[in-house]
Structure formats: structure tokens, C-alpha cells
C-alpha positions as CSV (number, residue, x, y, z in Angstrom):
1,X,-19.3,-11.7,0.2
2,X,-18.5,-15.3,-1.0
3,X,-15.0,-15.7,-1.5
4,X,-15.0,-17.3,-4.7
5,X,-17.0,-16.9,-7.8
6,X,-17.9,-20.1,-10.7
7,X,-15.4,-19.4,-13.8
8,X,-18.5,-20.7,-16.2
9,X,-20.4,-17.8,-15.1
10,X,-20.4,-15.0,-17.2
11,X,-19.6,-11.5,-16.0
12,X,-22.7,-8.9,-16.2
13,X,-22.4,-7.1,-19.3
14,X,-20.9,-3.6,-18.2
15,X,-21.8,-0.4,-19.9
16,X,-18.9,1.3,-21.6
17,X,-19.0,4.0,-19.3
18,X,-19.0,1.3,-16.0
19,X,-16.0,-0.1,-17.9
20,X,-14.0,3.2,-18.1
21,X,-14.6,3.9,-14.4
22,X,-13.8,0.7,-13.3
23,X,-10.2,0.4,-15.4
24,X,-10.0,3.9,-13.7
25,X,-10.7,3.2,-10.2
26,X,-8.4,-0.3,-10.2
27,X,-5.6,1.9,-11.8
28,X,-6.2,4.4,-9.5
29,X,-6.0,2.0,-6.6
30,X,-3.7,-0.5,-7.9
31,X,-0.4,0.3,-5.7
32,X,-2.3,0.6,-2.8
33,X,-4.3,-2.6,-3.3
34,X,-0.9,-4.5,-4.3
35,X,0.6,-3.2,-0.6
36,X,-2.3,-4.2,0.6
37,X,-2.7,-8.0,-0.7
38,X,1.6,-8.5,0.0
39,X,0.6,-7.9,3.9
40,X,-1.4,-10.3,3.7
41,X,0.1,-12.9,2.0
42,X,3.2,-12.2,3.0
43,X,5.1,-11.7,0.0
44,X,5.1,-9.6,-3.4
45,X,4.9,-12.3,-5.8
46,X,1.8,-14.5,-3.8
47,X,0.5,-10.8,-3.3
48,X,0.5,-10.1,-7.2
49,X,-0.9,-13.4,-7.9
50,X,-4.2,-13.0,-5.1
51,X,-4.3,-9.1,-6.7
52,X,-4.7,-10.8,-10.2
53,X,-7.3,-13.1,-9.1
54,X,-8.9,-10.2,-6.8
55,X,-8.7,-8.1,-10.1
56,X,-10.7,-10.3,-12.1
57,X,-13.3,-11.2,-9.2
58,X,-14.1,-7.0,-9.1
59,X,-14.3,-6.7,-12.5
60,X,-17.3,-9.7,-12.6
61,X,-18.8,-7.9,-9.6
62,X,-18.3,-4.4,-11.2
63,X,-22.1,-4.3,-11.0
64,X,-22.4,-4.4,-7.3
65,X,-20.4,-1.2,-7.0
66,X,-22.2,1.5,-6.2
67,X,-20.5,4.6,-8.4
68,X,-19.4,7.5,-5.8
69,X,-18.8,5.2,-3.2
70,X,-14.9,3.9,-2.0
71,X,-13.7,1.9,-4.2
72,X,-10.5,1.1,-2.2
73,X,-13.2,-0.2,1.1
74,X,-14.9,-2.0,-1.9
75,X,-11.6,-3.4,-3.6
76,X,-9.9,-4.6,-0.3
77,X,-12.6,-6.5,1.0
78,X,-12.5,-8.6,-2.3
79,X,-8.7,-9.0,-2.3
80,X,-9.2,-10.1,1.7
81,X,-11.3,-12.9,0.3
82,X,-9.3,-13.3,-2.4
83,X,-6.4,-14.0,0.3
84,X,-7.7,-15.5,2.6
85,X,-8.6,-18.2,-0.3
86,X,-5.2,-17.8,-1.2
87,X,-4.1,-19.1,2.2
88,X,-6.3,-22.1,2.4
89,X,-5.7,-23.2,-1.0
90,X,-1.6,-22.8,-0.6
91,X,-1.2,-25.7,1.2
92,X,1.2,-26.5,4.1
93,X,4.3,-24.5,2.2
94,X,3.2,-21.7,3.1
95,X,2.6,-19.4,6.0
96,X,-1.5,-19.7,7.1
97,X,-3.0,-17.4,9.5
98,X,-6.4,-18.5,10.9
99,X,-9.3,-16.6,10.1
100,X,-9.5,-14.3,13.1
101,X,-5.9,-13.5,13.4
102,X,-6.2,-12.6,9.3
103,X,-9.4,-10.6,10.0
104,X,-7.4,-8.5,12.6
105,X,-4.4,-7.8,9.9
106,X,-6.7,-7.3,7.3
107,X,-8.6,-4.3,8.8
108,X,-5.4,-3.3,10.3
109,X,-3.8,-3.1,7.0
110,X,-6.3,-1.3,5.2
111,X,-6.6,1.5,7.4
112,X,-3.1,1.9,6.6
113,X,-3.8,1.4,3.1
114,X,-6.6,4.1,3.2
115,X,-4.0,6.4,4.5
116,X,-1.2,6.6,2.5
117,X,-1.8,8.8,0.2
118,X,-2.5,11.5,3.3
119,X,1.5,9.7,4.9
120,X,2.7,10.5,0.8
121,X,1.3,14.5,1.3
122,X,2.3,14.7,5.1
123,X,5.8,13.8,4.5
124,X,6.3,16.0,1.6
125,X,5.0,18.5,3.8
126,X,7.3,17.8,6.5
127,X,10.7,17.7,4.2
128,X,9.9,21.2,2.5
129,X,10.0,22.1,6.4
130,X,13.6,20.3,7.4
131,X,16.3,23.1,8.0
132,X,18.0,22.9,4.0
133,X,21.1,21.0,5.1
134,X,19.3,18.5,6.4
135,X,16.6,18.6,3.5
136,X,19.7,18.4,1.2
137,X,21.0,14.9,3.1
138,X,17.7,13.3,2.4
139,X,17.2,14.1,-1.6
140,X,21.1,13.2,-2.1
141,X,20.2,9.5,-0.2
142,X,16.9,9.1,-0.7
143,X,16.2,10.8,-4.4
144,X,19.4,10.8,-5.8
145,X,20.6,7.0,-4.5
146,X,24.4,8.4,-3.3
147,X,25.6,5.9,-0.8
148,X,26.3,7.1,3.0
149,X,29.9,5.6,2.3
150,X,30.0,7.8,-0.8
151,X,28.1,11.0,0.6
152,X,30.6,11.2,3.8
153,X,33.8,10.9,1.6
154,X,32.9,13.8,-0.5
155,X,32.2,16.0,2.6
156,X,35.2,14.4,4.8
157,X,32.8,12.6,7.4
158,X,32.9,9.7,9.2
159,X,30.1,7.3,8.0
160,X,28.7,7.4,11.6
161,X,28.1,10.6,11.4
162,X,26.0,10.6,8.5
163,X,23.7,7.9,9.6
164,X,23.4,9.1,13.0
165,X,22.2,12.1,10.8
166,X,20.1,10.2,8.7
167,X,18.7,8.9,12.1
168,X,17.8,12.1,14.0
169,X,16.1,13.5,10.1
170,X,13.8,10.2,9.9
171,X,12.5,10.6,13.6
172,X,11.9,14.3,13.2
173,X,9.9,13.3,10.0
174,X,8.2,10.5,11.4
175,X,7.2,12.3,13.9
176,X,5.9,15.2,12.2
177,X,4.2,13.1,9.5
178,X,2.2,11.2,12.8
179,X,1.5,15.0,14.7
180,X,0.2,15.9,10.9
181,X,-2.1,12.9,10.6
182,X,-3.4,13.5,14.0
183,X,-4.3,16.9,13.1
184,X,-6.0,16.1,10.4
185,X,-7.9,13.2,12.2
186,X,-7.1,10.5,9.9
């Protein structure tokens, strides 16, 4: 797939219907794709820019896609063209990767990309199953934003404690979320 595309030339007019699915799809896809395009570029604002640029490029090439098929495969080989681009067009400010080290990351990345909505579903999964004390410590943290400092005042803890808490919870649920995955072959 080039990596570019001629600004004069005009997109291929799109049926109504092609247009709904695509603003569907990219919307759909969008976080994903932004995660996606900031690992390889490095950071969020270069990653929204080659996202932007990727974004337009799949909307002129909306015609290639064949409905019914993955959009996010489809969508992240553009943005890794649109990236790699990005790379060789930034100049010597910036961080460049050659070609086979940015292939690696790329396919690296998007398996990772491709799975996280399963990670999202695993690790709900996996709190619901935390004893509640320790399910408790994680939504007042992690939903609810109260600082460890805070959180181990109001129960008369040392701040150790609570992190070394904190600690113990995420390897249980790392680990669970990975033996979930693994079940389900992803």
C-alpha cells in the first residue's frame, strides 16, 4: 500500500450507506487506532497528527475496504504508513526508527491493539473476582481518584502499607487478566 496519496486527487464518491459505516467503523476504532499511532511515533500529539492524516487517507481509500472484514487490520496498516511517513518527513528532531525495527513495533503493537478490548473484559472479570476489601482498595484509587496518602490516613495506615497492597492486587490481576487471555487463545 503506497504510503502517500496526491491531495489533487479526488476521493471516490462513497455511497451514503459506505459513508455511515465508515464514520462508524473509525469511531468505533478511533481509541484503539490513536494508542496505536502514539507507539509509534512516540508521543500523543505527533500520534494525533499521523491519526489525522491516516484518517483522511482511509476515508479516500474507503472503497478498497471490503465491508465485513477488520477494519482495525485495515485501519492500522494505513496509520503504519501514515507513520512511518511521519518519521521520514520529521526531520532530525525527532526520534526515527528504521524501517525494519518500525515494522517489528508495528505488528507488535497491533496485536496488542487488537486485544484490548478482550484486556478491558478480562480485567473487569478479574476485579468482580478480587476478595471485596481488596476490590474496594482499587475503585477508591483507581475509580474514585482518593490518593494513597489520603486513603491510609482515613483508615490509620502507613502509606507503605497501602501500596504494598496496591502492589500484591495489580499482580494478582495482571496475572489473571494474562491466564484469561491465554484461555481464550487470544
Amino acid at each position: 500500500m503506497p504510503n502517500a496519496f496526491s491531495p489533487d486527487t479526488p476521493p471516490p464518491a462513497l455511497s451514503p450507506a459506505q459513508q455511515e459505516l465508515f464514520v462508524r467503523e473509525l469511531n468505533a476504532a478511533h481509541a484503539l487506532l490513536l494508542r496505536y499511532a502514539m507507539s509509534l511515533v512516540g508521543n500523543r500529539h505527533d500520534g494525533e497528527d499521523v491519526l489525522q492524516r491516516a484518517s483522511v487517507i482511509m476515508w479516500r481509500r474507503f472503497g478498497e475496504f471490503e465491508p465485513g472484514t477488520d477494519f482495525v487490520a485495515w485501519a492500522t496498516t494505513v496509520v503504519f504508513y501514515e507513520a512511518r511517513n511521519f518519521q521520514r518527513v520529521a526531520g532530525h528532531c525527532r526520534l526515527k526508527f528504521d524501517d525494519d525495527l518500525m515494522k517489528t513495533l508495528a505488528a507488535e503493537r497491533a496485536q496488542h491493539v487488537r486485544q484490548w478490548p478482550a484486556r478491558v473484559t478480562a480485567l473487569q472479570a478479574c476485579v468482580e473476582k478480587l476478595e471485596p476489601m481488596q476490590r474496594n482498595l482499587v475503585e477508591e484509587i483507581y475509580t474514585r481518584g482518593v490518593e494513597a496518602a489520603e486513603l491510609a490516613r482515613q483508615e490509620g495506615r502507613a502509606v507503605q502499607t497501602i501500596y504494598n497492597k496496591l502492589n500484591f492486587i495489580r499482580r494478582a490481576l495482571a496475572e489473571c487478566v494474562q491466564r484469561s487471555l491465554t484461555e481464550t487463545h487470544l
